[in-house]
Backbone bond lengths (Angstrom), bond angles and torsions (degrees), N, CA, C in turn:
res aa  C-N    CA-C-N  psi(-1)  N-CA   C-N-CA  omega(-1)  CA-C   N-CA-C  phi
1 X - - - 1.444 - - 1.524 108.25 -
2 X 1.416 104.37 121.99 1.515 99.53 164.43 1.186 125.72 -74.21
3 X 2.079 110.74 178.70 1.553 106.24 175.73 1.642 113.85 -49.53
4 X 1.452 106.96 -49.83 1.179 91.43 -169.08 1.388 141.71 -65.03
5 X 1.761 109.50 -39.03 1.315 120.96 139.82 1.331 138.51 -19.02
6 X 1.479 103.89 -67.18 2.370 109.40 148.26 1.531 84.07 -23.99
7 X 1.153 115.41 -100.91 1.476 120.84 -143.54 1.775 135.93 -36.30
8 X 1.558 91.15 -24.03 1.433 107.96 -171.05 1.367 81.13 -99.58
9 X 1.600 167.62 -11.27 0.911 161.64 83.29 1.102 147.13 16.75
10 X 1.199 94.39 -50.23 1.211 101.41 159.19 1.424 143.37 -93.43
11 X 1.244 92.84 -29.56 2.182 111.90 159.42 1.574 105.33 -65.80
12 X 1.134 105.13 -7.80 1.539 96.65 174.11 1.308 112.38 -102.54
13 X 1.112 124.78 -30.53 1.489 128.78 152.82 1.613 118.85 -59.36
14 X 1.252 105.78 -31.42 1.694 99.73 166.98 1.893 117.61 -72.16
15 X 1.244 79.17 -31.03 1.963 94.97 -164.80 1.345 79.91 -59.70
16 X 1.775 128.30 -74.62 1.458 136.37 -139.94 1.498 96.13 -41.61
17 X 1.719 104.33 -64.30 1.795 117.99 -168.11 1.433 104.15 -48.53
18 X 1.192 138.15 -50.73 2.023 142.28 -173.62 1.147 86.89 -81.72
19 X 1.279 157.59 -40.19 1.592 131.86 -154.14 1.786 94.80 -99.85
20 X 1.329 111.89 -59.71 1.786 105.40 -158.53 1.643 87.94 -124.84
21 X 0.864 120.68 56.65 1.495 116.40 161.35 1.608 126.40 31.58
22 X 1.119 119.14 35.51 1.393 118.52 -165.91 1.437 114.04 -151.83
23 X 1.048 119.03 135.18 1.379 138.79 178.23 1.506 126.20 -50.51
24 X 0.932 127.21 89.63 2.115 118.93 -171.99 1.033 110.27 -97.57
25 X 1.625 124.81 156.27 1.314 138.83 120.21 1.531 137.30 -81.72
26 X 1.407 109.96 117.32 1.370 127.74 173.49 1.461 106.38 -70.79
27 X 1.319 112.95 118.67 1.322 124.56 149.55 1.595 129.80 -104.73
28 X 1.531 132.15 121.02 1.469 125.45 -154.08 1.679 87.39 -120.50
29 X 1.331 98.21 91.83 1.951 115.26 154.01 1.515 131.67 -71.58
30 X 1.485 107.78 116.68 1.336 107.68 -160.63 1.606 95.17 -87.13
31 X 1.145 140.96 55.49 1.976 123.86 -174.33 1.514 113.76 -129.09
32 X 1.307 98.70 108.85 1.337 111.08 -167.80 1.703 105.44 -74.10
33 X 1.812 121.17 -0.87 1.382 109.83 174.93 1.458 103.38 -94.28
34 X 1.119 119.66 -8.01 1.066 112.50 -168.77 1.709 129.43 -72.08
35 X 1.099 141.41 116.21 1.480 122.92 -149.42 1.641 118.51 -90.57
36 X 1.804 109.71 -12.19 1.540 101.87 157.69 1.636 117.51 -65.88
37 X 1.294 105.16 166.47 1.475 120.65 166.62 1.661 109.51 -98.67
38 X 1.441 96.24 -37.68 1.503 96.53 -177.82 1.545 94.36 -156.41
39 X 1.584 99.40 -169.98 1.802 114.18 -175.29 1.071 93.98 177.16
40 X 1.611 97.25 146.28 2.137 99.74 172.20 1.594 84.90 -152.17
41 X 1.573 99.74 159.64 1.441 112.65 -156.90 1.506 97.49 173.94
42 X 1.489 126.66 139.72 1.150 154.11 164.75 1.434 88.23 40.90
43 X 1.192 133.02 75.31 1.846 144.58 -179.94 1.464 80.70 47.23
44 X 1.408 148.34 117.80 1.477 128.35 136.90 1.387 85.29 -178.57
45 X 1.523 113.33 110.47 1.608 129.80 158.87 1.296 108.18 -90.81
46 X 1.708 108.39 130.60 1.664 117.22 177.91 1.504 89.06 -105.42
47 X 1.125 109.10 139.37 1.278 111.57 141.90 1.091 142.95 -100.45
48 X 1.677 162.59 155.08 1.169 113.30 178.95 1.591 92.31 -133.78
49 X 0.920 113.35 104.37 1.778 138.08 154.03 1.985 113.40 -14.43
50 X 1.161 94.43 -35.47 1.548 105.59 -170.13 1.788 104.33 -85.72
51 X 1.027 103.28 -33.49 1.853 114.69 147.25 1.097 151.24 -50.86
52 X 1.498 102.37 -67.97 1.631 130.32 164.48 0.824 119.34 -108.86
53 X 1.623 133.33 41.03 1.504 119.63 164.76 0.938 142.48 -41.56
54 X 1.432 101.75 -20.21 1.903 123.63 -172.38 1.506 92.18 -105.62
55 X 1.335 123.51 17.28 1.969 96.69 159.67 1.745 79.61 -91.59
56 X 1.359 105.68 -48.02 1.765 90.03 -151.58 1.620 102.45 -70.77
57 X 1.336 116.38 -13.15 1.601 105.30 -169.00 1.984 114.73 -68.90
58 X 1.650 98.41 -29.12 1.215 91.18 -174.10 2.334 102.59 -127.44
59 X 1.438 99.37 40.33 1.447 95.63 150.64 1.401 137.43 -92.49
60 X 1.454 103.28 121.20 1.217 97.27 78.27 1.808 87.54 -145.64
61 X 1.570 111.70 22.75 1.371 98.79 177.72 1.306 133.63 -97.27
62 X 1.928 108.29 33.00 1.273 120.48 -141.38 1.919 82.12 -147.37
63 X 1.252 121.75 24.33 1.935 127.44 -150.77 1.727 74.18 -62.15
64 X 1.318 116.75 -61.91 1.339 117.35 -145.67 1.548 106.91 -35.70
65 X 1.519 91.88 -61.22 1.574 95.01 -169.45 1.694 125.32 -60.97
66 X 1.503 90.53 -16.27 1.438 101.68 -174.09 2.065 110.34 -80.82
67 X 1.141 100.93 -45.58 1.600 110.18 161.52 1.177 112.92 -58.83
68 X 1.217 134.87 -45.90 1.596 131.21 176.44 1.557 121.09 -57.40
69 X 1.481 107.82 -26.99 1.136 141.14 174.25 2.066 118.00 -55.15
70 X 1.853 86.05 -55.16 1.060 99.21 -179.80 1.465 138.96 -94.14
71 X 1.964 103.87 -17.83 0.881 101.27 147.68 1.837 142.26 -80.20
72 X 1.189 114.93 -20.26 1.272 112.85 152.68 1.921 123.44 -54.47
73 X 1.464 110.61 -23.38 1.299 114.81 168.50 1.681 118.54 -71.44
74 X 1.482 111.35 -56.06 1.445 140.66 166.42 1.538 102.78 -35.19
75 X 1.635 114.89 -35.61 1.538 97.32 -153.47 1.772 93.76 -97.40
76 X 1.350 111.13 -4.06 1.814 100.64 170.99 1.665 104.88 -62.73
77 X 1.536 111.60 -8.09 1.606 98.79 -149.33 1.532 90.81 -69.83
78 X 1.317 131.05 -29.32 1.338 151.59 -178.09 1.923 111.55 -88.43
79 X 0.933 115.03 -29.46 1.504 114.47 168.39 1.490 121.33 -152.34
80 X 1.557 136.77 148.07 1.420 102.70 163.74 1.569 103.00 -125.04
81 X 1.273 103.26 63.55 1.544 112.58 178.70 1.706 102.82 -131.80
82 X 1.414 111.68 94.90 1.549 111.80 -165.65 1.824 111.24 -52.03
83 X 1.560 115.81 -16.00 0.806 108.73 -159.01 1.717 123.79 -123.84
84 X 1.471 81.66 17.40 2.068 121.89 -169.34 2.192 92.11 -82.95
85 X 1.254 97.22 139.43 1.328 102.79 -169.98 1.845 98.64 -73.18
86 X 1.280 114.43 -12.12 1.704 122.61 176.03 1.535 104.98 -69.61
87 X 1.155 118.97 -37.95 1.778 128.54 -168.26 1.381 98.95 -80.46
88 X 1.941 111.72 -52.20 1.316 92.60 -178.99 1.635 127.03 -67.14
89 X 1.597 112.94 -22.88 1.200 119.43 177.56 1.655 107.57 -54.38
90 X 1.380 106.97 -37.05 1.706 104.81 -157.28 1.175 89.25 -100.69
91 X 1.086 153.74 36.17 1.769 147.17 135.16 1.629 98.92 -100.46
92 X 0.972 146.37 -17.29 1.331 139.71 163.13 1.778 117.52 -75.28
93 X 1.170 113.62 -42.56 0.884 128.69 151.11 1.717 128.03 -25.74
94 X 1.683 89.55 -80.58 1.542 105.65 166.22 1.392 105.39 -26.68
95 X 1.624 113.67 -76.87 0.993 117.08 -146.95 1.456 108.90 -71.63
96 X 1.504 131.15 -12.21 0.943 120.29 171.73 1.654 128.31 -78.45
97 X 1.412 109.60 -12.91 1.303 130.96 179.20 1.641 95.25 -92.55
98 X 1.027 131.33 -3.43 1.085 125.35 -158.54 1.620 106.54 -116.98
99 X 1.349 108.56 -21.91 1.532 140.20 152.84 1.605 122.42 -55.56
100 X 1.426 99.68 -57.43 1.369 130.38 -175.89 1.803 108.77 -57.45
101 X 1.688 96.62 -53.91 1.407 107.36 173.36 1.705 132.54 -65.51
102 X 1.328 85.86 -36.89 1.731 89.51 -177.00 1.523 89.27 -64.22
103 X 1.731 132.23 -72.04 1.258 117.15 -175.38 1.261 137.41 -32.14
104 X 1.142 109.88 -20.71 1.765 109.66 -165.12 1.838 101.67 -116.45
105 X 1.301 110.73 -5.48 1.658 123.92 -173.32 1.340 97.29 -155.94
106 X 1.191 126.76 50.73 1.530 113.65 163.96 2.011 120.85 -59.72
107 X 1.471 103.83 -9.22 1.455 82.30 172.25 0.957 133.23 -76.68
108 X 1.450 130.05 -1.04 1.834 170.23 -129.56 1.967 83.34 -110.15
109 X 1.654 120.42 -47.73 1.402 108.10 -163.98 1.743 85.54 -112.49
């Protein structure tokens, strides 16, 4: 894992603990056949590098895309049916905690 990788890694390990209370592992997948961008499951965000090189190549001036990223990941932690009224609840959610946080800890983004 590169520096930059740590980094997108690690805000995601901060996000997980302030947003859903729970502890993750980041995994950074280099496979460009592979057709996810990402996946999260039993605490464990993959990323896969061979995808999104350009979230991690240009963070942290790229947060947006990288949070958008993660809350659509974050919200399986609560459903993994993108289209279950529980998933949509818990991406609204996210983002409202995710609102909540930057204001009150903006040094976090």
């Amino acid at each position: 894992m590169d520096i930059t990788s740590s980094k997108v890694a690690d805000f995601a390990i901060i996000l997980a603990k302030k947003l859903m209370n729970v502890k993750i592992r980041v995994t950074i997948l280099n496979n460009k056949d592979e057709s996810r961008l990402a996946s999260y499951g039993n605490n464990n965000l993959s990323l896969n590098n061979g995808r999104i090189s350009d979230y991690f190549e240009n963070f942290p001036s790229n947060m947006e895309a990288v949070i958008d990223l993660l809350i659509h990941e974050f919200g399986h932690h609560y459903s993994g049916d993108h289209l279950s009224r529980e998933y949509n609840d818990a991406l609204t959610m996210l983002g409202a905690k995710m609102t909540m946080l930057a204001l009150k800890e903006p040094k976090i983004f």
